[in-house]
C-alpha positions as CSV (number, residue, x, y, z in Angstrom):
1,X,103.1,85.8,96.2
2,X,99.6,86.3,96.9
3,X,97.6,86.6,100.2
4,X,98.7,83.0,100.9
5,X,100.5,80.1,99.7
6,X,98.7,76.8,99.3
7,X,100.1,73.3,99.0
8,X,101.0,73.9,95.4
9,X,103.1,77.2,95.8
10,X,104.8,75.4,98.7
11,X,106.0,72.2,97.0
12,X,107.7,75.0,94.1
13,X,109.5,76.9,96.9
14,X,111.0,73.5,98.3
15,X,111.8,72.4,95.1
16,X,113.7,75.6,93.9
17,X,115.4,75.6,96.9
18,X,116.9,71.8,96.2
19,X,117.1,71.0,92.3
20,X,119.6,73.6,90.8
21,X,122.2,72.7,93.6
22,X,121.5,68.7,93.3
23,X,121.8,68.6,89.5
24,X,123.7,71.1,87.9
25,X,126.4,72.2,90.9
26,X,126.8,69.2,92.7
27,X,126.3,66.5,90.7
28,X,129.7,66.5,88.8
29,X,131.7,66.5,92.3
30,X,129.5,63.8,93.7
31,X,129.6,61.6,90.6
32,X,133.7,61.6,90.3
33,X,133.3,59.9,93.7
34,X,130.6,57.6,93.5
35,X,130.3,56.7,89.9
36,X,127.5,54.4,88.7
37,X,127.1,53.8,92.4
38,X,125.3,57.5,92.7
39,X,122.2,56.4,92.5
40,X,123.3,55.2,96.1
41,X,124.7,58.9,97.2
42,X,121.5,60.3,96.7
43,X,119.3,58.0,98.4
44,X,121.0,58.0,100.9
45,X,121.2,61.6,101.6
46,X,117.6,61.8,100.6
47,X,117.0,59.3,104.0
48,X,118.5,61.6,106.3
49,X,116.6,64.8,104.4
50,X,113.3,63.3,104.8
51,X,114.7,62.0,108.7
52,X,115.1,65.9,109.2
53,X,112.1,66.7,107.5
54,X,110.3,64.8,109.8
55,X,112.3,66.0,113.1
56,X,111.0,70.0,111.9
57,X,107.5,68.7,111.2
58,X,107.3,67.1,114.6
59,X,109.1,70.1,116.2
60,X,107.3,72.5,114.2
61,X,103.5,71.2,115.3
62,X,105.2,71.4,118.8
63,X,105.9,74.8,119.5
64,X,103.7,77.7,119.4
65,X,106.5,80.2,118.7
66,X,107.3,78.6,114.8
67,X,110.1,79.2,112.9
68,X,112.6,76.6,111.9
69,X,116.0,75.6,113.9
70,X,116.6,78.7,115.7
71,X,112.8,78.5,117.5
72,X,113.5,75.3,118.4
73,X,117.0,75.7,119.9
74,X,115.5,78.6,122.2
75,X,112.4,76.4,123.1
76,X,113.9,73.0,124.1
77,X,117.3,74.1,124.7
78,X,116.5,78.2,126.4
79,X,120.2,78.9,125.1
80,X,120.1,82.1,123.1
81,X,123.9,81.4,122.8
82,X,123.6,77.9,120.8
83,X,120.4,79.5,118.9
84,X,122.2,81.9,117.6
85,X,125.1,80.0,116.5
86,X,122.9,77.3,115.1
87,X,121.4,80.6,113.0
88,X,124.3,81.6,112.0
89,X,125.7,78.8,110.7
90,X,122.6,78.3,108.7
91,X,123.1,81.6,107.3
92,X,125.9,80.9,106.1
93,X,125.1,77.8,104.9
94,X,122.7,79.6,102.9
95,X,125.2,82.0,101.4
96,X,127.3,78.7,100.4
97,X,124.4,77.5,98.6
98,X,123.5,80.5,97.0
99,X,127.7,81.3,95.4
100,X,127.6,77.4,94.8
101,X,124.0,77.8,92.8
102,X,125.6,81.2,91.1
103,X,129.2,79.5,90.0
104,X,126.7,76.7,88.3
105,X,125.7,79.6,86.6
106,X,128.4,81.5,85.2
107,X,129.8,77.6,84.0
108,X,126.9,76.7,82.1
109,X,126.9,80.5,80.5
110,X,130.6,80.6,79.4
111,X,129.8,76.9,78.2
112,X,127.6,78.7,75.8
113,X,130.0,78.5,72.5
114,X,128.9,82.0,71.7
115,X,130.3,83.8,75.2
116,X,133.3,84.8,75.6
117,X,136.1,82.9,77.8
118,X,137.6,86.5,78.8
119,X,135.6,89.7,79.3
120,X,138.2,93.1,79.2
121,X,141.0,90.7,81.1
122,X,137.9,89.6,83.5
123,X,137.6,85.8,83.5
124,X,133.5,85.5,82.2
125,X,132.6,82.7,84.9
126,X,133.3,84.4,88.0
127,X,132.1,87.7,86.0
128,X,129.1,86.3,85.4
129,X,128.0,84.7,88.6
130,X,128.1,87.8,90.3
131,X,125.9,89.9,87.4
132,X,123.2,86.6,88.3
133,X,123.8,87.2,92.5
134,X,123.2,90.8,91.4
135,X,120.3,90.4,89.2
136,X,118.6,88.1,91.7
137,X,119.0,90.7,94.6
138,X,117.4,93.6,92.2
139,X,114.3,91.2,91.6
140,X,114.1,90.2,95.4
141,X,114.0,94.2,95.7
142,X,111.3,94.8,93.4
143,X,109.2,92.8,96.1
144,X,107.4,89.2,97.2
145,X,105.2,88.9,94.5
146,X,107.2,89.6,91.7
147,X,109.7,87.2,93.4
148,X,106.6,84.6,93.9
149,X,105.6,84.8,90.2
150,X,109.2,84.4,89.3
151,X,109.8,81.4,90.9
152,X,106.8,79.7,89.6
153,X,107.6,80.0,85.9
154,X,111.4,79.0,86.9
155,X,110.3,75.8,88.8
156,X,108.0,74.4,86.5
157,X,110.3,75.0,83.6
158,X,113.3,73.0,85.2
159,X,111.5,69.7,86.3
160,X,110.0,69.6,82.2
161,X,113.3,69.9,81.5
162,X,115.3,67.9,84.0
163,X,112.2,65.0,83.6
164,X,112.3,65.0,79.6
165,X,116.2,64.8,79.9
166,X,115.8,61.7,82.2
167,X,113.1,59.9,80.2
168,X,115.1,60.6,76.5
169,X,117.9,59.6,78.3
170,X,116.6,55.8,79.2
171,X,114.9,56.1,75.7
172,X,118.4,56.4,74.1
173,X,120.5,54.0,76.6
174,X,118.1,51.0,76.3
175,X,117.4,51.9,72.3
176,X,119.5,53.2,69.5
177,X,122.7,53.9,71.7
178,X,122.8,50.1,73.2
179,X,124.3,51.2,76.0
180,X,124.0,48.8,79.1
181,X,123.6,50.6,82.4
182,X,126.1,49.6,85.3
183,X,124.5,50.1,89.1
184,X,127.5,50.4,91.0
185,X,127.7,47.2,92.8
186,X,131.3,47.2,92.3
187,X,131.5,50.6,94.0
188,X,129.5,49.6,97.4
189,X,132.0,48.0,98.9
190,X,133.8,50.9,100.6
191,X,132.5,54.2,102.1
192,X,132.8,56.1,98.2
193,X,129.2,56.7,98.3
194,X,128.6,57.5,101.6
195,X,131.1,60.6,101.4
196,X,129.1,61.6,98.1
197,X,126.0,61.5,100.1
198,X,127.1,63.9,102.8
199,X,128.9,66.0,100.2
200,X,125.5,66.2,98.4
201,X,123.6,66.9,101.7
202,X,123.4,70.6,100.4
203,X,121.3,69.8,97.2
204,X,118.6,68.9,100.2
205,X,118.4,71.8,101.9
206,X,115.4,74.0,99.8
207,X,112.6,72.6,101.7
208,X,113.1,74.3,105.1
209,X,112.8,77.8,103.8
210,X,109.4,77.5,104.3
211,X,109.5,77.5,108.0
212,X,110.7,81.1,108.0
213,X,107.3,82.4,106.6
214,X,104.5,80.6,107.9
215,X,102.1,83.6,108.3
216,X,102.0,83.7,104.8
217,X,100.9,80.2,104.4
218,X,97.5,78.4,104.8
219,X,97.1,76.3,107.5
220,X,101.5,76.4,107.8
221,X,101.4,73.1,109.8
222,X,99.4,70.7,107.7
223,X,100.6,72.4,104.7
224,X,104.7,72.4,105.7
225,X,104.0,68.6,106.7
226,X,102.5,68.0,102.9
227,X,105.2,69.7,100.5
228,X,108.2,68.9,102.5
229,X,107.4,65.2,102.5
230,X,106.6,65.7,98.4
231,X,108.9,67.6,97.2
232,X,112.2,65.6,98.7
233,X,110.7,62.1,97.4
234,X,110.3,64.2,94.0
235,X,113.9,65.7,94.3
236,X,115.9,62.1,94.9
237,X,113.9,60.8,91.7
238,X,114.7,63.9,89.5
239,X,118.5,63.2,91.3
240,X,118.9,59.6,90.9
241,X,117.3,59.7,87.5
242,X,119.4,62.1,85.9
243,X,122.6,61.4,88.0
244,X,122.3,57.5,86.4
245,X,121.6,58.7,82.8
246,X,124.9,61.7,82.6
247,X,127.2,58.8,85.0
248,X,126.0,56.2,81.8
249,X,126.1,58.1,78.6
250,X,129.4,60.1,79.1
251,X,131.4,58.8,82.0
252,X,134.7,60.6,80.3
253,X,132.8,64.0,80.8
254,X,133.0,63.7,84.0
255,X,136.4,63.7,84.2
256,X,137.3,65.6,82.0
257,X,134.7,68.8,82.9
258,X,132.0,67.4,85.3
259,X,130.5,71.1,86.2
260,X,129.1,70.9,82.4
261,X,128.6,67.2,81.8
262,X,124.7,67.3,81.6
263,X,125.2,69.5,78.7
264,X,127.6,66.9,77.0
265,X,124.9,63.8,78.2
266,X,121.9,66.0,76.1
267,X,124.0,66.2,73.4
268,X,124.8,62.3,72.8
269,X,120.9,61.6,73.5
270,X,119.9,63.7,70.8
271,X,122.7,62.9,68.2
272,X,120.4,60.5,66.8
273,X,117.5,62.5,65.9
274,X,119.7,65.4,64.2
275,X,119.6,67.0,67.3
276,X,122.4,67.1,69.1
277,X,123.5,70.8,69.2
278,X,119.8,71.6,70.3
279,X,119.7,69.3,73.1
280,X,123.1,70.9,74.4
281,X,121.5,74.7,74.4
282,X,118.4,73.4,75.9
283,X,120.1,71.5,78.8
284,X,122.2,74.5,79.5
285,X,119.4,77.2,79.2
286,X,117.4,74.7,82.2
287,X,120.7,74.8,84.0
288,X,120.1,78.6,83.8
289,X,116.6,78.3,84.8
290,X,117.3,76.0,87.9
291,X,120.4,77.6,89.4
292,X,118.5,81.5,88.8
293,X,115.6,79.5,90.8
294,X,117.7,78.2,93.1
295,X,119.3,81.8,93.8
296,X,116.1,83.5,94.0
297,X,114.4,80.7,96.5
298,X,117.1,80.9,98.8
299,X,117.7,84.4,99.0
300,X,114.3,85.6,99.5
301,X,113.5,82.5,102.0
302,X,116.8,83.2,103.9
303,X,116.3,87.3,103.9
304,X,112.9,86.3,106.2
305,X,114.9,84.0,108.2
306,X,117.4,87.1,108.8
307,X,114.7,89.3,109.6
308,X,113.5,86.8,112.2
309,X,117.1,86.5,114.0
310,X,116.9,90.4,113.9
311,X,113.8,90.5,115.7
312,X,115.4,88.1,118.3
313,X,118.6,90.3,118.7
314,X,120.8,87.6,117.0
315,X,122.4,89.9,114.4
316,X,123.6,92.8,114.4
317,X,120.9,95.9,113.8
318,X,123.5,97.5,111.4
319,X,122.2,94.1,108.8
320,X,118.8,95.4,108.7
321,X,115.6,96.5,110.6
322,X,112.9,93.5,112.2
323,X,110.1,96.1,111.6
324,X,110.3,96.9,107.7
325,X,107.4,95.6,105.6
326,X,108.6,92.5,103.8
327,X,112.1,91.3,103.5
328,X,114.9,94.1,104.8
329,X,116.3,95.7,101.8
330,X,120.0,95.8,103.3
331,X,119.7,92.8,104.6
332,X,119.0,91.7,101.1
333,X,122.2,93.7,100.0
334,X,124.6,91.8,102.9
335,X,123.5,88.7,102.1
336,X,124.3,89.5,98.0
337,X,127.4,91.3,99.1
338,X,128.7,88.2,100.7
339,X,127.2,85.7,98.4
340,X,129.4,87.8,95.2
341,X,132.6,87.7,97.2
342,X,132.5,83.8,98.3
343,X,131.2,82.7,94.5
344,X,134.2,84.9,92.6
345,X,136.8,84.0,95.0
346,X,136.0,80.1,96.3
347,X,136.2,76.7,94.1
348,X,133.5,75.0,93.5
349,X,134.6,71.8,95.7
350,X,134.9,74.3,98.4
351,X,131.8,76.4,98.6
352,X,129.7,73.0,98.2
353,X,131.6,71.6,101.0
354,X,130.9,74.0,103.2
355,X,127.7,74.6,102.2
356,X,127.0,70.7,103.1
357,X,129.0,71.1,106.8
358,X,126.5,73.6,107.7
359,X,123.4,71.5,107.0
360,X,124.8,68.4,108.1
361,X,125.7,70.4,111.6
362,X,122.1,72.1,111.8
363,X,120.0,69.2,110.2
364,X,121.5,66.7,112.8
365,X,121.1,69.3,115.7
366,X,117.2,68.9,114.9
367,X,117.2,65.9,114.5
368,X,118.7,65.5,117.7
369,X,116.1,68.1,119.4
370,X,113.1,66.2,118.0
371,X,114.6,62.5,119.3
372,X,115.0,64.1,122.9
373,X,111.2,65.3,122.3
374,X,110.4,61.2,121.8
375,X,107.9,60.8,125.0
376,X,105.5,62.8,122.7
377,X,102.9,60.6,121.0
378,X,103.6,62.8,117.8
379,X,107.0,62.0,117.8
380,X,108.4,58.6,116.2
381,X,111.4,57.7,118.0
382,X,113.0,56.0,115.3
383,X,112.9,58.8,112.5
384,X,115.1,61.9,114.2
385,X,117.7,58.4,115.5
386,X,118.2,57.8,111.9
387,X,118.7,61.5,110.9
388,X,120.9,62.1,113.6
389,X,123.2,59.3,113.4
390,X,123.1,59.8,109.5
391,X,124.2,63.2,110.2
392,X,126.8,62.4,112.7
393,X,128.4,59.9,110.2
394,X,128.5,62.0,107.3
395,X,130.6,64.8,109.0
396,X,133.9,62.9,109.6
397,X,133.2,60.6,106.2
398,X,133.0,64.3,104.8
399,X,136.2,66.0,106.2
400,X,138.8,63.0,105.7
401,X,137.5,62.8,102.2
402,X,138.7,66.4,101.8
403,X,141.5,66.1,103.6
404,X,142.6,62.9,101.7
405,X,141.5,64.2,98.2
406,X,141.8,67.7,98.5
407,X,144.2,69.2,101.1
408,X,143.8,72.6,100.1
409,X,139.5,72.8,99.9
410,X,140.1,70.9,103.1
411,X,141.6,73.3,104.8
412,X,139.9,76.2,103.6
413,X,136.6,75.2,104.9
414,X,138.3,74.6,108.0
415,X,139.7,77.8,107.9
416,X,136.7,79.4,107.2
417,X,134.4,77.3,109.4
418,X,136.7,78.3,112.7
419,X,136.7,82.2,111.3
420,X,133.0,81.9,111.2
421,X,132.7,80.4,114.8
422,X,135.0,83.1,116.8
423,X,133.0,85.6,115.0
424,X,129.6,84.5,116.1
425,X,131.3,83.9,119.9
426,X,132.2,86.9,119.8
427,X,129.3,88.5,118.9
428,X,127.2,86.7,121.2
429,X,129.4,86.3,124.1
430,X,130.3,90.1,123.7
431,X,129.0,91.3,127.1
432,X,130.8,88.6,129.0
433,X,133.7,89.7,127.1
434,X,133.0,93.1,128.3
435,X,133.0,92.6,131.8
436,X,135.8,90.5,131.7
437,X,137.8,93.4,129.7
438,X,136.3,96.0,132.0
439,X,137.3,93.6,134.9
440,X,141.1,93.4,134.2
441,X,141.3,97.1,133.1
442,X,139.8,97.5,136.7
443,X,142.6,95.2,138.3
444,X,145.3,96.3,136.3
445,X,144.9,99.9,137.5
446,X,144.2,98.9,141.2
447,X,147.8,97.5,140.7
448,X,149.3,100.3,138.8
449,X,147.8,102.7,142.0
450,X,149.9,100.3,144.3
């Protein structure tokens, strides 16, 4: 991406990280729940994203040894145990995002009327968001820079998009389709968009890729500081914007198939200018643009965050090398491989669900980190308190949602989360486990000599 990224290239990283999850993969699930009253969801999960924000800025200009959560576990906390936990669930996280961003992908393809519904017995959805994981992986592959330019184009074609939509959409509501827009107050009076907030945490998570790279950018501090605190204000407006205009032009959409409704929304705005099929293929070829964006950001951002647990011994060499140039090419491939099987075999509801648990656990452990780091003249006090209790009161708000609503997604992230936990205790509290085993094979003979 050149010899260094500036403010500008910055801000287009962040936002490809956050706008293909928040509007075209998350934004039927958190609508059903919320309603006119999204506008709310996202704000609110935008408060506790720029709370966090703030927490890894103020950590971040802190420590010498920079590099996102994981540094900052080992520096404040010296528990290579918890850092490496804390990286792994992030890692994971990042995988959720990335099958979550990729089964966006395959919907808005097979909602294509031209595409096939079955490909030689193959369902074309799942088929197809593994061909985009694959595709991404090649072009990650190929190198940064190609990766860079990518990214660029992608970003700046999305917000047009995603901005025009919003603008015709208010155009259209308050003229020709006399449609009177409803704000939700009806829907504040119980915790409905609170739960839609935490379970659209994960369409906040883009901008903290950028803390896994700072050598390649300019001044990294000053310029982190700049496009994180731009690019999430930017991310809630695109959000809240085109969240209010889809919930008030075709609330029955959303019910009916929510994953697509933005295409259905486009179409109604554009029915009075002769346009209405347009307006359909150009909503879904953005949704293409974003969630490709969105798969690329991650995966290259979250390949240099591997490579940095590597380096620390917090994954296993068998993943990839700390020493090759660039990004590790099988680390590349793991993170692919794993991203293919979670976005053919999991539901949508539960890949963004856990997908959110992760960054509510890791966002709220920072936060956390950076409030105990409050004697500091650079840090506010107040800020991290917010993010953290935020944090801490979108997890349970989260889970008995699921397990209220959906008993099965429920507990398949729980089943998933706990399989994920004994594997990274086990991997990092394998030479305690080894003495222990080598300990009672020790006393066990002892006995079977008596």
């Amino acid at each position: 991406m050149g010899e260094s990224l500036g403010l500008k290239e910055a801000v287009s990283m962040a936002l490809g990280g956050m706008i293909g999850g928040g509007i075209y993969a998350v934004l039927g699930v958190v609508a059903q729940i919320s309603m006119s009253a999204i506008w709310v969801a996202f704000l609110a999960a935008g408060v506790v994203a720029m709370c966090a924000g703030y927490s890894f800025n103020a950590l971040n200009g802190l420590t010498d040894n920079r590099g996102g959560s994981v540094t900052f576990v080992q520096c404040y906390l010296g528990n290579s145990t918890v850092a490496g936990v804390v990286g792994w669930t992030l890692l994971f996280g990042y995988v959720g995002s990335m099958a979550m961003y990729a089964f966006a992908f395959g919907e808005f393809t097979a909602a294509f009327d031209v595409v096939p519904k079955v490909v030689a017995g193959v369902p074309v959805r799942p088929l197809v968001s593994v061909l985009a994981v694959a595709g991404f992986v090649g072009l990650n592959l190929l190198g940064a820079r190609t990766t860079g330019a990518a990214e660029n184009v992608l970003v700046a074609l999305k917000v047009t998009i995603l901005v025009a939509f919003g603008v015709l959409g208010l155009v259209y509501a308050f003229g020709s389709g006399g449609v009177s827009f409803d704000y939700g107050a009806g829907h504040l009076r119980g915790f409905g968009p609170v739960v839609a907030a935490a379970i659209s945490f994960v369409a906040f998570q883009g901008w903290q890729l950028l803390y896994y790279d700072q050598e390649s950018i300019e001044d990294p501090v000053d310029t982190i500081r700049k496009a994180v605190y731009v690019s999430i204000p930017v991310a809630v407006v695109i959000y809240v914007l085109v969240g209010m205009v889809t919930v008030t032009l075709v609330p029955q959409a959303l019910a009916s198939h929510p994953h697509v409704a933005l295409k259905d929304a486009a179409s109604t705005m554009m029915q009075p200018y002769g346009l209405a099929r347009v307006g359909a293929v150009v909503l879904a070829l953005s949704a293409l643009f974003s969630t490709g964006s969105a798969i690329n950001a991650t995966l290259f951002s979250s390949a240099h965050f591997a490579k940095g647990m590597l380096g620390d011994d917090l994954l296993p060499d068998r993943i990839g090398s700390a020493d090759a140039d660039g990004i590790p090419e099988r680390t590349v491939l793991v993170l692919g491989a794993v991203t293919a099987a979670f976005t053919w075999h999991g539901s949508l509801g539960a890949i963004t669900s856990f997908a959110s648990l992760s960054f509510i656990l890791v966002f709220g452990s920072t936060s956390y980190l950076a409030f105990r780091q409050r004697d500091h003249d650079e840090v506010n006090a107040l800020v991290p308190a917010v993010g953290t209790v935020g944090a801490l009161s979108f997890l349970p708000l989260m889970m008995y949602n699921l397990y209220t609503r959906e008993p099965n997604t429920f507990y398949t992230v729980l089943g998933v989360a706990a399989v994920v936990l004994a594997v990274e205790l086990l991997y990092f509290e394998r030479d305690v486990i080894e003495e222990e085993v080598e300990e009672f094979e020790s006393d066990l003979g002892v006995v079977e000599n008596d």
